[in-house]
N, C-alpha and C positions, 0 to 999 in steps of 0.2 A: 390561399397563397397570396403572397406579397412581397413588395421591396420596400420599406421603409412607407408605409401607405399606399404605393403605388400600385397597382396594377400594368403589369410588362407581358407587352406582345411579342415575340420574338419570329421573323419571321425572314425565311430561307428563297430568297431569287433563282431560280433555276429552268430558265425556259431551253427547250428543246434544239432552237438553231444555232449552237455553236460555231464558228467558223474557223478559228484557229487552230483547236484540237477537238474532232468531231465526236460527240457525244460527252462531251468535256465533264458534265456535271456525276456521270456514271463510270468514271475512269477509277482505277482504285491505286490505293497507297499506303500499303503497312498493311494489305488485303482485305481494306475495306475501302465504299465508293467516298468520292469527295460528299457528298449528300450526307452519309452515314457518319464520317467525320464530324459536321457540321452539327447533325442531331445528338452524334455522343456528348458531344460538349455541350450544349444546352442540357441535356439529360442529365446531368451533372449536378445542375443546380437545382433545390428544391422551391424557389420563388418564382418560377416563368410560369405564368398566368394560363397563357395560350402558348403554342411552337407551333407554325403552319408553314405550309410549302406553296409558293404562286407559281404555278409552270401553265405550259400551254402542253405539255408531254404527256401522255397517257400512262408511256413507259418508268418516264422515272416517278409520276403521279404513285403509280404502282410500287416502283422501290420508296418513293417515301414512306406510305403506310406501311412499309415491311420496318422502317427503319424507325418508327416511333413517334411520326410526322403527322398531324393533322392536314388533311386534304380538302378542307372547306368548300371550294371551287375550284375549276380549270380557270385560267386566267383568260380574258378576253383576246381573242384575234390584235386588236388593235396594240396594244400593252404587249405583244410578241415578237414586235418587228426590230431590227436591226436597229433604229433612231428613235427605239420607245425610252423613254427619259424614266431613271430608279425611281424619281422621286412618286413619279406618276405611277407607278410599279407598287412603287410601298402602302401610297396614298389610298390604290384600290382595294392593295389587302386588307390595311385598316380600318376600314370604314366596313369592307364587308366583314371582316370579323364583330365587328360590334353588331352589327346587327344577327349574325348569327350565333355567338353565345354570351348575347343579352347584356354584355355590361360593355361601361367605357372604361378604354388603357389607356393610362396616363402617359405611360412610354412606352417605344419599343423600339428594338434592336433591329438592323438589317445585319444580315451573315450570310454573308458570300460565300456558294460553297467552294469559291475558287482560290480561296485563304485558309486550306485545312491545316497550318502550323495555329491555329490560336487556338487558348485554354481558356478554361471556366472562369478563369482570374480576369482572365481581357476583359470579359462583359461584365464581370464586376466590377471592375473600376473601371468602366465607359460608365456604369447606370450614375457609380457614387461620384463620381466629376460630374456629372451632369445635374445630380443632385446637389452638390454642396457647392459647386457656382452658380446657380440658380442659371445655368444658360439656355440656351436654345437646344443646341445639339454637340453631342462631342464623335471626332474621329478621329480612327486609328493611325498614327504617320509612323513612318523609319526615315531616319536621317538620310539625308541621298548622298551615297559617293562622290567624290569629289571629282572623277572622272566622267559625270554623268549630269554635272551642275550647267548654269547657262552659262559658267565663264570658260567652257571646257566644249561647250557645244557647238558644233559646224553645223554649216549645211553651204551647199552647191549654189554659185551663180548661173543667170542664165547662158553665160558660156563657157560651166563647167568647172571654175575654179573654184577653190576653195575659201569662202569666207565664215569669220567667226559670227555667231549666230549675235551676240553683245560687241556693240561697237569697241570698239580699241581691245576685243575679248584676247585675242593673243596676246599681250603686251600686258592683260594684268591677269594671267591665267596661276600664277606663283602660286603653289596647294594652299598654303601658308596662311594667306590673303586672299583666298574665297570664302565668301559666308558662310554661315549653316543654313542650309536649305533641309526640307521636309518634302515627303509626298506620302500619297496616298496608301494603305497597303490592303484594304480591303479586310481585315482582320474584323473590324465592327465598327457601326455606327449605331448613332444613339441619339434619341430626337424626343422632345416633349408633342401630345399633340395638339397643343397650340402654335409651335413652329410649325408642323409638319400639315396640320389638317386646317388650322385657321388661318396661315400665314402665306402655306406655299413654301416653305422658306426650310431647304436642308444643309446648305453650312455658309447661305450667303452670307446670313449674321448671326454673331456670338455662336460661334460653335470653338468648343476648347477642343486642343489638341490632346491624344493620347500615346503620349511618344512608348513605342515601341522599344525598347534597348536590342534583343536580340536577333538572330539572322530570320529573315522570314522570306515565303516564297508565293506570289500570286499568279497561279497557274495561266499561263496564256497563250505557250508554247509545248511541244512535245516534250523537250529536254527539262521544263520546269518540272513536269512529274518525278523526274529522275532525281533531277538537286532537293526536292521536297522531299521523297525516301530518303537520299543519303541524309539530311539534316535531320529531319524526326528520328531519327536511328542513333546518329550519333549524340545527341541534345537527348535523348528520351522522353521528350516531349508526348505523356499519355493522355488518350482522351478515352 
């Protein structure tokens, strides 16, 4: 298996100390876990080299190989902590997969299993953007609401009052005349490993964007599970 010559690691983040929504990674939707989400959709495609799971969880260790997961390793203690940095996350999986089945990947995918609205199509066009701009790495955005933008955004002085987070931000908040702004959605990322493994480097530089168009949902809250059913249901979004 291959992507246009490439070799593609695909590999699923899901350590065990959720704090938001607890057991976050084993929670289900559409009657299956966000994990098994995750794995149907790479299962999907017949060019992903490797598909592995970095947890420090025993338990969902266990639902991954139920779910069609390669389980290489438990991920180190240190790589499990609340301030353990992705990249540092990704960096260990890759490197140990190479050394445990024997070749090098040219790319691979990070998939959050906290982004269970994305399809086979997303990681296909994260690999071929990343391929056919020769860049470093590409990620997934959605346009940000305009009520959610920094020319929209407050926060508190220290005597309580309310100030706009961008100076003069009330006075040029007009929907009209706000930018387009992007953020993150956790859908997929996608890195060469010479950004990744030579550079250190996951979207300080040259990473293209993969603008999302449709409604998507990154579980981080209890009630996000609930808006992710109703979306996947009403969208039919199958994986």
């Amino acid at each position: 298996m291959s992507f246009k010559n490439n070799n593609i690691l695909a590999v699923i983040p899901a350590r065990g100390g959720s704090k938001g929504v607890l057991r976050k990674n084993l929670r289900h939707i559409q009657g299956k876990s966000l994990i098994a989400h995750a794995a149907d959709c790479v299962n999907q495609l017949g060019w992903i080299d490797a598909l592995v799971l970095s947890s420090d969880d025993d338990e969902i260790c266990a639902h991954a190989q139920d779910s069609n997961i390669d389980v290489p390793f438990i991920r180190p203690e240190e790589l499990s902590t609340d301030d353990a940095k992705s990249i540092d996350v990704w960096k260990h999986a890759w490197l140990y997969c190479e050394d445990h089945y024997k070749k090098k990947f040219d790319i691979s995918v990070l998939l959050e299993p906290t982004s269970p609205m994305r399809t086979p199509e997303d990681i296909t066009n994260a690999i071929t953007l990343l391929i056919e701009k020769k860049s470093f790495s590409v990620a997934s955005v959605s346009k940000t609401p305009g009520h959610y933008t920094p020319h929209k955004t407050l926060q508190l002085s220290e005597t309580g009052f309310i100030d706009p987070y961008l100076e003069g931000g009330i006075k040029h908040s007009i929907r009209q005349q706000i930018p387009t702004y992007y953020h993150r959605n956790g859908i997929c990322y996608a890195t060469t490993r010479e950004s990744l493994i030579d550079k250190h480097n996951l979207m300080e530089q040259q990473c293209i964007p993969l603008v999302i168009e449709r409604p998507v949902v990154n579980i981080d809250e209890e009630i996000d599970l609930k808006l992710a059913e109703v979306l996947l249901n009403e969208l039919s979004i199958k994986q």
